[in-house]
N, C-alpha and C positions, 0 to 999 in steps of 0.2 A: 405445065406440070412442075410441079416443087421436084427438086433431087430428093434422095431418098438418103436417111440421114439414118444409120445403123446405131440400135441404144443397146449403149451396154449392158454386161447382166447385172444386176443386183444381188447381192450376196443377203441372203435374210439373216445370217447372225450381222452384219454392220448395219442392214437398215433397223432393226430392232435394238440396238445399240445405241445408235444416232437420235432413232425417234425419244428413246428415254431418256438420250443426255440432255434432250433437247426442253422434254417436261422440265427435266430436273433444273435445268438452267430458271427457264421460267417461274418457278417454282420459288427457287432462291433469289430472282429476282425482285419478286413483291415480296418476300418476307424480309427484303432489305430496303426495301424500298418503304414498308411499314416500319420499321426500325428508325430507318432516317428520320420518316416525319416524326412518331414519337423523341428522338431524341434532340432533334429541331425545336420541336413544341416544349422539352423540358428548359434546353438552353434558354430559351424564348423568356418559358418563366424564370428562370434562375437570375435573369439579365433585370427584368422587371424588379423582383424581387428585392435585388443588389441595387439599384436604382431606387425604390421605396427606405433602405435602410440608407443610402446615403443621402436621400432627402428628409429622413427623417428629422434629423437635428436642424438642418436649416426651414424646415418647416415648423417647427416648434418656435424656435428665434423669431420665426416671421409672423407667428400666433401673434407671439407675446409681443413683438412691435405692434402690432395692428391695434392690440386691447389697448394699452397705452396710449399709442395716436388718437384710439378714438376716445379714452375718457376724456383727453385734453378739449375735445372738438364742441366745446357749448362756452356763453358766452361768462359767465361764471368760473371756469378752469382756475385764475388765480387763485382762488380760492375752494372749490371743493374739487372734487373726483365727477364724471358724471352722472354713474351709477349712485352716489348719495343725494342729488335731490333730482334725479329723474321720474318723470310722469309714462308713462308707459304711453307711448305712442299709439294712436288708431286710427285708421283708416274710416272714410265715409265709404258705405258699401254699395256701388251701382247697382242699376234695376238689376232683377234676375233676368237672366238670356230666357224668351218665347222660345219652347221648342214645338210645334204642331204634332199634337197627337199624345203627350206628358199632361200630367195632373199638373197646375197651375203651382206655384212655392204659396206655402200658409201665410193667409192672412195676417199684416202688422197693420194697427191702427195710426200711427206714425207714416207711414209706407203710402197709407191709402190716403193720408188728408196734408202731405205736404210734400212739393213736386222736388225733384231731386235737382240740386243747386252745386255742381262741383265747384261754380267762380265763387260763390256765397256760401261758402258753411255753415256760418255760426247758427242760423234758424235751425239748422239739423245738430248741434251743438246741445241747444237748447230744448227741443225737443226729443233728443236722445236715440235718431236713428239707429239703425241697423249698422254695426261696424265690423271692419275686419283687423285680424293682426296684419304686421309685415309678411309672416310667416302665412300664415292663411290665404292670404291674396297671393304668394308667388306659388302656393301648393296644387295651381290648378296648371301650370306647365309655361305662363306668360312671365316677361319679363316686364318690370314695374317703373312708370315714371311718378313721383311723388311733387304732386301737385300741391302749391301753397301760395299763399302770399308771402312776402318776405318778413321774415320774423316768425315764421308759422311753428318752424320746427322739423325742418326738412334736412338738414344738416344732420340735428339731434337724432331725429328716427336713424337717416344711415349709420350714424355712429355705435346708435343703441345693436343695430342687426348687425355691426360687422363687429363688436364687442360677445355677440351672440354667437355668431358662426365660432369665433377663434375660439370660446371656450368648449366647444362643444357641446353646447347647451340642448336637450331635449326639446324643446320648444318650440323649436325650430324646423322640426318635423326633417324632411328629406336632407334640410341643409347642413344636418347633423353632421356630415361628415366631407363638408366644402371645404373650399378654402380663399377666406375672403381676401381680396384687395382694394384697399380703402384708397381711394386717391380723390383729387382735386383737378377740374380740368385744367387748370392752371398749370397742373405739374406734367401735361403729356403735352409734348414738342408735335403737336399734331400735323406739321409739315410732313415728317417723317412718313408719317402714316400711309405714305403713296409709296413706301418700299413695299417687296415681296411679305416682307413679315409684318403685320399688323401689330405685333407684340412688342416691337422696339422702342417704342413708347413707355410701354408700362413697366419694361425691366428698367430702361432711363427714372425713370420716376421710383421707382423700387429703391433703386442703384442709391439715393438721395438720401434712404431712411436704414438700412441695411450695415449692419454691421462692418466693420470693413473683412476680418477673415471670410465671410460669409459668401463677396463679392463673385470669385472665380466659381463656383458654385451656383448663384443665382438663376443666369439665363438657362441653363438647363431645368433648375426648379421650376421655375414660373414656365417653360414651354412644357413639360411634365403636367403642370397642373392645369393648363388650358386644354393640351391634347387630349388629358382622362376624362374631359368634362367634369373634376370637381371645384374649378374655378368660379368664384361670383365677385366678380365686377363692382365694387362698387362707389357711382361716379358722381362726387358732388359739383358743382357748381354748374351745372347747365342753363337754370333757371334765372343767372345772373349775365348771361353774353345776349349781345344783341343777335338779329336773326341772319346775317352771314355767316357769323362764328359759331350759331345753332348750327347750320348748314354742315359746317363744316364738320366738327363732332361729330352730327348724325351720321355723317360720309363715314367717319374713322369706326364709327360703330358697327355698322353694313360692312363692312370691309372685316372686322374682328368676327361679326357671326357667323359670315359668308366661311370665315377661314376654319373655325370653331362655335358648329353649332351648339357643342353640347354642354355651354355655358351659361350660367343667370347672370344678365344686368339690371341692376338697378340703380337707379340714377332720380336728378331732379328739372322738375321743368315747372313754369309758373302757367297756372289757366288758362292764360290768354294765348300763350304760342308752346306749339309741342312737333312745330315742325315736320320731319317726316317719321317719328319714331314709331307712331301708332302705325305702319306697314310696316315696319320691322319686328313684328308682334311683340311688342308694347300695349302695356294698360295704363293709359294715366286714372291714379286713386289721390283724392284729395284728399290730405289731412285734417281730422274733425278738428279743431279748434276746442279751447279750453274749456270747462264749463263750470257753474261753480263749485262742484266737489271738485274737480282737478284741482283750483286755484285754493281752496282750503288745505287738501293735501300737499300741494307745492309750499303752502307758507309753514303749517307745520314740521314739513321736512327740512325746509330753510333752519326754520328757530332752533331746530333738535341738532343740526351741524352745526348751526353757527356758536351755539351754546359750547360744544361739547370743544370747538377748534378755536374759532377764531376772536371768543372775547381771551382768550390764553395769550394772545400774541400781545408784546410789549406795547404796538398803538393803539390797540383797539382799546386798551386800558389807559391808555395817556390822555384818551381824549374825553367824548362827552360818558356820562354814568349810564353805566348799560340798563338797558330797560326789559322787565318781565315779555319774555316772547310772546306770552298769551294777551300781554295788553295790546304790543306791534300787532300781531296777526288780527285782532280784533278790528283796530284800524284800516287796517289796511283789506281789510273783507268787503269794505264798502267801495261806493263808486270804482267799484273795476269791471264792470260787465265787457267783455267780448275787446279786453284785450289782448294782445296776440302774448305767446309764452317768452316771448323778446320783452315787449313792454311791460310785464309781470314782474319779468327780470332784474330789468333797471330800477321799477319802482319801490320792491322788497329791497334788492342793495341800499340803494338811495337811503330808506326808511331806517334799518339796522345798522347803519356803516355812519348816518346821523351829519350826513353834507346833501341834503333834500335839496333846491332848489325852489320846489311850489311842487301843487298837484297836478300838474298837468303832464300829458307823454313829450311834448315839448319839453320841458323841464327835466326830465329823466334823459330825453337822452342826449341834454347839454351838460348835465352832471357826468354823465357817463364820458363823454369826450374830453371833460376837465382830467379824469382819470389816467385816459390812458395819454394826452398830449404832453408831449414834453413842455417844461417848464421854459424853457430859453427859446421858444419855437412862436412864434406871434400868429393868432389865429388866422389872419387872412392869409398864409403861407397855406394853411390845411385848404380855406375856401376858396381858393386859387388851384389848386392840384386838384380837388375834387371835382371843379366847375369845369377844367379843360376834360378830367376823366370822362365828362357825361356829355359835352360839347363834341367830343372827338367818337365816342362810342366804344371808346376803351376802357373797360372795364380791370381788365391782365392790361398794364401798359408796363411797356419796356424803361429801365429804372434810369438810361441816361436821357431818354425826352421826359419824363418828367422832374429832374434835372434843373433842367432847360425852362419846364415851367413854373419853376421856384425858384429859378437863378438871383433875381432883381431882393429875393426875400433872403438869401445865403449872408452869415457876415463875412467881411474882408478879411482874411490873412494875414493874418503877422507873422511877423519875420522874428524870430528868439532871437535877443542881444543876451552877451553875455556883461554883466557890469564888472565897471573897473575894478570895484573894490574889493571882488572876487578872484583870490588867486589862482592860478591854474593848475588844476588837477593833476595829480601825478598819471603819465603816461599820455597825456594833452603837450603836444609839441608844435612851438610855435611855427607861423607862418600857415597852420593848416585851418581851415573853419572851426569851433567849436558844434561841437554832437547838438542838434537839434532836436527838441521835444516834438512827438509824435504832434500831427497835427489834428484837431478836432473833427470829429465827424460831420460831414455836412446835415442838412435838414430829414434827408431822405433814409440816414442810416438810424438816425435816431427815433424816427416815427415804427421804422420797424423794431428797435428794441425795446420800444414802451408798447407795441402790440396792437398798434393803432393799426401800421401796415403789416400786412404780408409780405417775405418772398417767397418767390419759386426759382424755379431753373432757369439758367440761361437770362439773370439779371432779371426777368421779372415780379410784377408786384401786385399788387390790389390791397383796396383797405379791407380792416379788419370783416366789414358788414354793409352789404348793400343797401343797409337805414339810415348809417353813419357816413354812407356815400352819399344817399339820397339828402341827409338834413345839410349836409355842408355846401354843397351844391348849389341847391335851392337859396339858402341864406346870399352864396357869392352870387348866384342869378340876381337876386331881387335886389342887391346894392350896385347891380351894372345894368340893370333895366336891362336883360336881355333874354328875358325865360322866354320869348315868341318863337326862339331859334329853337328849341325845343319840338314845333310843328311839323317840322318836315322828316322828322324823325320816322324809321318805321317802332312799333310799337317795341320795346324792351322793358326790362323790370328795374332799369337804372331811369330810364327820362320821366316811367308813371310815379318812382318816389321821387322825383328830383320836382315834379309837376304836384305832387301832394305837398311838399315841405314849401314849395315858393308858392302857393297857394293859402298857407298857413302865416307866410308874413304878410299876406294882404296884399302881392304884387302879380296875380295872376290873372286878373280879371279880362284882359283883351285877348291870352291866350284860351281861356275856358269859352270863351264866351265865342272865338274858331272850332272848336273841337264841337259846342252844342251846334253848330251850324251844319255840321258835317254828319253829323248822326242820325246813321237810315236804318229802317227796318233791311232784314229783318230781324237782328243781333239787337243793335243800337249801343254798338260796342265802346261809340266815344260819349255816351250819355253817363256812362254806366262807369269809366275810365275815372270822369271826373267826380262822379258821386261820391267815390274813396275818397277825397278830400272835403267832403260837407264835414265830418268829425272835427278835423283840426284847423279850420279854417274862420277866422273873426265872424261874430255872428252880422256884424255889419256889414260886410263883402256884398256890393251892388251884385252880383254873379248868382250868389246863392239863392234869393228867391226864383232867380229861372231853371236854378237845379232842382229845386225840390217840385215847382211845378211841372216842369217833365214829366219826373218820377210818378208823381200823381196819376197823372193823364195818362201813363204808362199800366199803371196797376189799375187804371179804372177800364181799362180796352178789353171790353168783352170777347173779342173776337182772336186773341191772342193766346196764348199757349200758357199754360201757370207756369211754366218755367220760366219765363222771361218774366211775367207780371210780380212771381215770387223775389224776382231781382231787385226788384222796386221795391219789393218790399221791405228785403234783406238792408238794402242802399237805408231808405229811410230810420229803422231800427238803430243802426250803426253811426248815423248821425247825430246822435243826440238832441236831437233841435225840439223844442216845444213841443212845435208845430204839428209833429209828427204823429202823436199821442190823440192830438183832436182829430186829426182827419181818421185814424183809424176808429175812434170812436164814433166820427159821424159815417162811416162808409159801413159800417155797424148796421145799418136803418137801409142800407140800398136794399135792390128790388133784386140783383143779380147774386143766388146763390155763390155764384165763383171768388165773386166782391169779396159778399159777408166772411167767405171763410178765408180768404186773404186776409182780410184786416184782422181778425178773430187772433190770427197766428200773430202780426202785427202789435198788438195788444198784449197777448201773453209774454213775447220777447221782450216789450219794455217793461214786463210789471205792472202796469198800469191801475192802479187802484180804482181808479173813478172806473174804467170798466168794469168789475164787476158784475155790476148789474145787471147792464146790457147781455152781458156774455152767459147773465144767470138765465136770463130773456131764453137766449136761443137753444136752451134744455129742452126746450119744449116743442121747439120746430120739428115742424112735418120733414125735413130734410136732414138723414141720416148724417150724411157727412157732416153738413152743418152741427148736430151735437156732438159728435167725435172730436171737433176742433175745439170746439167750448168745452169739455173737459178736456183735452190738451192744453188751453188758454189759460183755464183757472185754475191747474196744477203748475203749471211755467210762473204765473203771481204768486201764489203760496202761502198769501196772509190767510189769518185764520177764515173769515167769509169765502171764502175760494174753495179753501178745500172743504169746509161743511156742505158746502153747495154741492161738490163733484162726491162725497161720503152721502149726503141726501138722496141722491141719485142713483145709489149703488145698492139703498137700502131700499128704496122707493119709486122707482123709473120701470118701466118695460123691461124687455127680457132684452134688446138691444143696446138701451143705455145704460143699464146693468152692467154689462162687458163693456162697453165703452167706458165708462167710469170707472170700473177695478183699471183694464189696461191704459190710462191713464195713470191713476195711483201708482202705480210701477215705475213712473220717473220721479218719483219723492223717496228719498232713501232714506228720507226718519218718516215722516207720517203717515205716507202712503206705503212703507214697508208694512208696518204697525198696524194696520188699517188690513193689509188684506192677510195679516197673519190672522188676525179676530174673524175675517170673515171667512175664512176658510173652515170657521168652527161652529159658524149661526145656524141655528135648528134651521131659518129659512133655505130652501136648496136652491132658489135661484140666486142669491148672495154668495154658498157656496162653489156653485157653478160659472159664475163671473170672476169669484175670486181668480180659482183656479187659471183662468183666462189670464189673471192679472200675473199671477205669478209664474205663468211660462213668459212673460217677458223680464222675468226678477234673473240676470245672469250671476245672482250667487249660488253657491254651490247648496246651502242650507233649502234655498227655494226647491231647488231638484231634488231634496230629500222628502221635503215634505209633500210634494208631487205623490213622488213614489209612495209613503205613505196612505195617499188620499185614494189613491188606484187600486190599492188593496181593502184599506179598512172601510172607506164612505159607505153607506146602507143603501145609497139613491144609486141607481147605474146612471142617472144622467149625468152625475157627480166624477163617477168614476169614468164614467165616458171623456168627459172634459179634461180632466187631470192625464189620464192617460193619450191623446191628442199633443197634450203642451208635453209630455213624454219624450212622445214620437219624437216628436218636430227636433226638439232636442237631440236626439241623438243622431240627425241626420245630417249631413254634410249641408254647408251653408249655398241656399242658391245661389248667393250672391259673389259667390270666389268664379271671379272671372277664368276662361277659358277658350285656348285657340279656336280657330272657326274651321272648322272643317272644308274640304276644297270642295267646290261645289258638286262636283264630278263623284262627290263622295258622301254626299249629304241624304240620307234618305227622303225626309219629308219634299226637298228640293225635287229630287230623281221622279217620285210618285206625280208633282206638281207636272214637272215637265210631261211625263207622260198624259197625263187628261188632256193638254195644249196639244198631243199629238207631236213633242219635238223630244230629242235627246240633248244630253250634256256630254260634251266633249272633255275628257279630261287635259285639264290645263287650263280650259275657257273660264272667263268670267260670268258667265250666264247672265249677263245685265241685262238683255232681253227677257227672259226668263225672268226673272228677278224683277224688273217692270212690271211684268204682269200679276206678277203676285201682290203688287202694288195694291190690284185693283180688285184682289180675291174678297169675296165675302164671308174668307176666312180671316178672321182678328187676326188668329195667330199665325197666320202664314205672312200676313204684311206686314206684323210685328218681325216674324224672325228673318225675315227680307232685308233689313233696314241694313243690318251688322254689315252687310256681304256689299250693299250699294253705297256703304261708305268707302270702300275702296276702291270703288270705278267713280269718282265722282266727276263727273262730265257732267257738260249744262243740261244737256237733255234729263238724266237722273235730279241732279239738283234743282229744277223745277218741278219734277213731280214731288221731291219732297216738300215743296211747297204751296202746292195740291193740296198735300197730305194736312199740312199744320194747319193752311186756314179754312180746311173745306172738311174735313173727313168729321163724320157723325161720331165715332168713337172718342171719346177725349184721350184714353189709351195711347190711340193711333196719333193723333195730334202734336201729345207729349213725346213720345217717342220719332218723333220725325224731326220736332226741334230739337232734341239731343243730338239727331243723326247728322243736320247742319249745320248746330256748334260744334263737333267732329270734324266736320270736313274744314269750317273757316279755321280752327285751331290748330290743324296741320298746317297752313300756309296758305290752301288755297282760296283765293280772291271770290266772294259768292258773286255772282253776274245780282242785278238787281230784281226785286219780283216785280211780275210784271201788275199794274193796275189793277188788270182783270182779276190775275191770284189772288190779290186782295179785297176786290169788292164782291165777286165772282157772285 
């Protein structure tokens, strides 16, 4: 039994007292406690605020350094601004993402008859694919690697977008109110990058170009601007280090997202290696390449500055008699096909500035290095420092071993005497030395004030241009017979120019002739490596007839993928050779649809006159695609017989080659503009009705006028039907702006797939089983939209079905799409196990 515990009494006036004070407490409690947070949340922004106003002005300062930095950053800078003969940068636009269960993205006649070539552009150059801005491709939420060869223009485009960003340019869509940082990998001490802060880096590198008041201020701006997420990154020279130093970057990058997701990078990396960025959601978009409206308008914008600025300066007058721009541009409109906007460069300088050398890109860019090497400096000093650069895989090399490896080329020292006959200076007291004249700068300081080299921080260097690395190189290889060393290289964008240029002196032949020995399906990545040197390379070279025979037997492989075949084709085009012109003309006559239109494209790239004919031939083939390409062909030639042919056709053909022939006409921007302006007006309506076709691929603004127009006034509704169509499409968001992949676990067509198998997705899981089986759907588009997702688990089990896929699958869709999927995966790094016989004979 409990004791008995007596309770007091209660008074009801204190317990009614108590219980009220007690409300009242509580009471006053949250309405302080609502208080506090409101005036928390005010402080909160007050602080932000007062942080916004005192980064205002050093954000401004850091605008206006960025614009500056970047107008300097092309290779022309001595002389113009960039924004005065800038080409507006574009992207080649990847396939549209399959989504299972979505209307398919509209029909393009370009799209449908030439395979998409990220390593090879220029045939989509020329054919005038589908492209995207800077801005457009990062509008879909990915960060961008800008894929190119060197000389492409990858430099330039960053420069143009972060010239972009810092003015606030509308254009620019989301990035309107970013804030870029333009840097050089060269300039971030990426050792560092293994502290706590990712960002010590980039305010080091900041720290370089920065004002000096500005200083004490900095590290807070720039942590400010990464924490807001309006930071964009953006990081040139990636596509210049070898693949350790890729390695490493990509580490310093994972580490900066990890810390700060809410930032865009954009950066550069070249075709061949993109390391691990593409998991870091990265999209590599290759740069289209020049075509000849770019290069007419590059030379008229050259004439129009160089007129208005630089015949004004005292040597430009001193030397030879200046000559009518419109005669230069004239000249120089010929033999320049499908060279890169670097080689353009040199050869317009060369041409106006009137110290040419010859017509060759050899010759431009030895004129070009006469420019900027110093006078007193003797060439094998450059081909010696450049040859260790590429020999050692140092691309950024530290400025006292290179040094070291110009030491033997440095002159001696002298020692100042003072002569006798020279009295001594007042305030000169005997017994002590005489003041010594500063002593000359060695080799190394002087290459970078003639702009030949770079520095960066921490005594490092690199030369001006990884072309100018690659040509000097190559030259000191082939005077020391030792380009073989070369071989055991992993693949980089310094040893493939370094293997073009000593190729081109005629001393390559036993290292090419390794590299063809080594080249397996299912890339043929070193066939393909060396076919960049058939251009510049002696037509004599014992080497060359077993390159272009590859390539042949390459593009003749029925059984192969037109992406890779298209590479052969691209390869041949680019070579200049004969040779090249007859075989496409005789694979013209083969029995394999895939062939004919191969060559067809083949054909149209060179210009090739004597086809014609042939190409008029295949107007008439039972095989749609096949006329598609031959009006693509005979508008790409453009002499008069060509386009009568493909206007014949437009007036006179089927209801299919009708629209095949206007959308054609559309990559002619005088005749075929011309051409489907008139037919948009011909009593006949299927004329009209193709035009219309033609002119939703016309991206001027007057074509979309007169759209609109035809929508409303035309009398035929099949008319208006049409017109309204190329409308639509128009106004719709481009399929082709790349976008994050959804997690599987999150994917609906994926979830529904799973379920018919009878299995769930786990979220977090990679569904790679799952994702296998979809492999095997007799839905196109579920194997299609499969492919994205099984590039990120690429295990050998996966990577043999995609090879399945390429040489067995009925769909050619499927086929094309599976080889993209395993140029992806080899592109990142990793090693493809070999296919097995069976995959190929299967």
């Amino acid at each position: 039994m409990f004791p008995y515990i007596p309770i007091p009494p209660i008074e009801p006036f204190s317990f009614w007292v108590g219980f009220l004070a007690g409300i009242l407490l509580v009471w006053l409690f949250g309405k302080i406690k609502s208080i506090l947070g409101q005036t928390t949340a005010h402080w909160r922004e007050q602080q932000e605020a007062a942080q916004i106003r005192r980064s205002s002005s050093l954000e401004e300062h850091h605008r206006q350094n960025t614009i500056l930095l970047a107008q300097g950053m092309h290779l022309a800078a001595p002389l113009f601004s960039l924004d005065e003969i800038l080409i507006t940068p574009r992207l080649l636009a990847p396939p549209a993402y399959t989504l299972p269960g979505e209307p398919p993205p509209a029909e393009d006649i370009v799209t449908h008859s030439l395979p998409y070539l990220p390593a090879w552009p220029e045939l989509a150059s020329t054919y005038q694919a589908p492209t995207l801005s800077l801005a457009e491709a990062l509008s879909g939420g990915v960060h961008l690697a800008l894929a190119g060869q060197p000389g492409s223009g990858k430099t330039v485009a960053l420069a143009h977008l972060a010239s972009q960003i810092a003015r606030g340019e509308i254009t620019v869509g989301e990035l309107q109110q970013a804030i870029p940082f333009l840097l050089h990998v060269a300039d971030l001490q990426l050792a560092a990058s293994s502290q706590d802060n990712p960002l010590t880096p980039i305010i080091n590198a900041i720290a370089e170009q920065a004002p000096l008041l500005d200083l004490p201020r900095l590290p807070t701006f720039v942590q400010y601007a990464f924490a807001s997420g309006r930071a964009c990154l953006l990081l040139d020279g990636l596509d210049e280090l070898p693949q350790a130093e890729i390695v490493r970057a990509t580490e310093f990058l994972k580490s900066l997202l990890k810390t700060y997701p809410g930032i865009r990078v954009v950066t550069t990396t070249c075709p061949e290696y993109v390391d691990g960025l593409l998991s870091l959601g990265f999209k590599a978009l290759t740069l289209l390449p020049w075509n000849q409206e770019n290069r007419r308008h590059f030379l008229q914008r050259w004439g129009n500055v160089w007129t208005r600025f630089i015949t004004r300066e005292a040597w430009a007058q001193s030397g030879l008699e200046n000559i009518d721009p419109i005669l230069l541009n004239a000249w120089l409109d010929s033999d320049n096909a499908y060279l890169t906007p670097l080689e353009m460069t040199l050869k317009t300088w060369s041409a106006y500035a009137g110290d040419a050398l010859g017509p060759s890109v050899l010759d431009n860019i030895e004129c070009h290095l006469r420019r900027l090497a110093p006078v007193d400096i003797p060439v094998a000093a450059l081909e010696t420092l450049a040859m260790q650069v590429v020999l050692t895989s140092q691309p950024i090399f530290d400025g006292h071993a290179a040094r070291e490896w110009v030491r033997s080329f440095e002159p001696p020292e002298e020692k100042p005497t003072i002569p006798e006959e020279i009295p001594q200076q007042k305030g000169f007291q005997k017994g002590k030395s005489a003041p010594s004249a500063p002593p000359s700068p060695g080799l190394l300081p002087k290459m970078v004030e003639s702009g030949l080299l770079s520095k960066h921080l921490n005594n490092r260097m690199r030369f001006c241009h990884i072309v100018m690395e690659g040509y000097l190189a190559g030259r000191a290889l082939a005077i020391y017979e030792a380009g073989d060393r070369l071989k055991d290289q992993p693949f980089w964008s310094g040893q493939a120019q370094t293997i073009r240029f000593l190729a081109a002196q005629g001393e390559a032949g036993s290292l090419i002739e390794k590299f063809l020995a080594e080249s397996k399906p299912p890339l043929e990545q070193y066939l393909l490596l060396v076919a960049r040197c058939l251009r510049d390379a002696p037509r004599q070279a014992t080497w060359r007839g077993k390159v272009m025979a590859a390539l042949a037997v390459l593009l003749q492989t029925d059984n192969l993928p037109l992406a890779l075949r298209g590479q052969a084709v691209a390869a041949l085009v680019l070579s200049r050779d004969p040779g090249a012109s007859i075989l496409f003309r005789q694979l013209l006559q083969s029995p394999s649809s895939e062939t004919v239109r191969l060559a067809a494209l083949g054909s149209g790239a060179l210009q090739d006159q004597k086809a014609i004919e042939n190409l008029k031939s295949l107007l008439g083939s039972h095989d749609f695609y096949i006329r598609r390409v031959a009006c693509l062909a005979l508008i790409a030639i453009g002499s008069t017989p060509a386009l009568e042919a493909v206007a014949a056709s437009l007036l006179n053909g089927d209801e299919d080659l009708r629209r095949a022939a206007a959308e054609a006409l559309a990559n002619d921007p005088q005749e075929g503009y011309a051409a489907l302006q008139d037919g948009i007006t011909l009593a006949d309506i299927l004329v009209r009705r193709a035009s219309a076709y033609g002119l939703g691929r016309v991206q001027e603004k007057w074509a979309l006028e007169l759209l609109e127009k035809v929508q409303v006034e035309d009398d035929q509704w099949i008319v208006r039907n049409a017109a309204t169509e190329m409308v639509e499409i128009r106004s719709r968001p481009k399929p082709y702006i790349p976008r994050p992949l959804t997690p599987p676990s999150e994917t609906p067509w994926l979830i529904a797939f799973a379920g018919t198998q009878g299995m769930g997705i786990s979220p977090g899981s990679p569904a790679t089983d799952i994702l296998q089986m979809a492999l095997k759907s007799s839905n196109v588009d579920e194997c299609l939209a499969a492919l994205p997702y099984l590039a990120q688990t690429p295990t050998e089990g996966v990577i043999h079905s995609l090879y399945d896929l390429m040489y067995h699958s009925k769909e050619a869709e499927v086929r094309e799409a599976a080889f993209q999927t395993i140029w992806e995966i080899a592109v990142s790094g990793i090693n493809l196990p070999p296919p097995h016989p069976e995959e190929i004979l299967k």
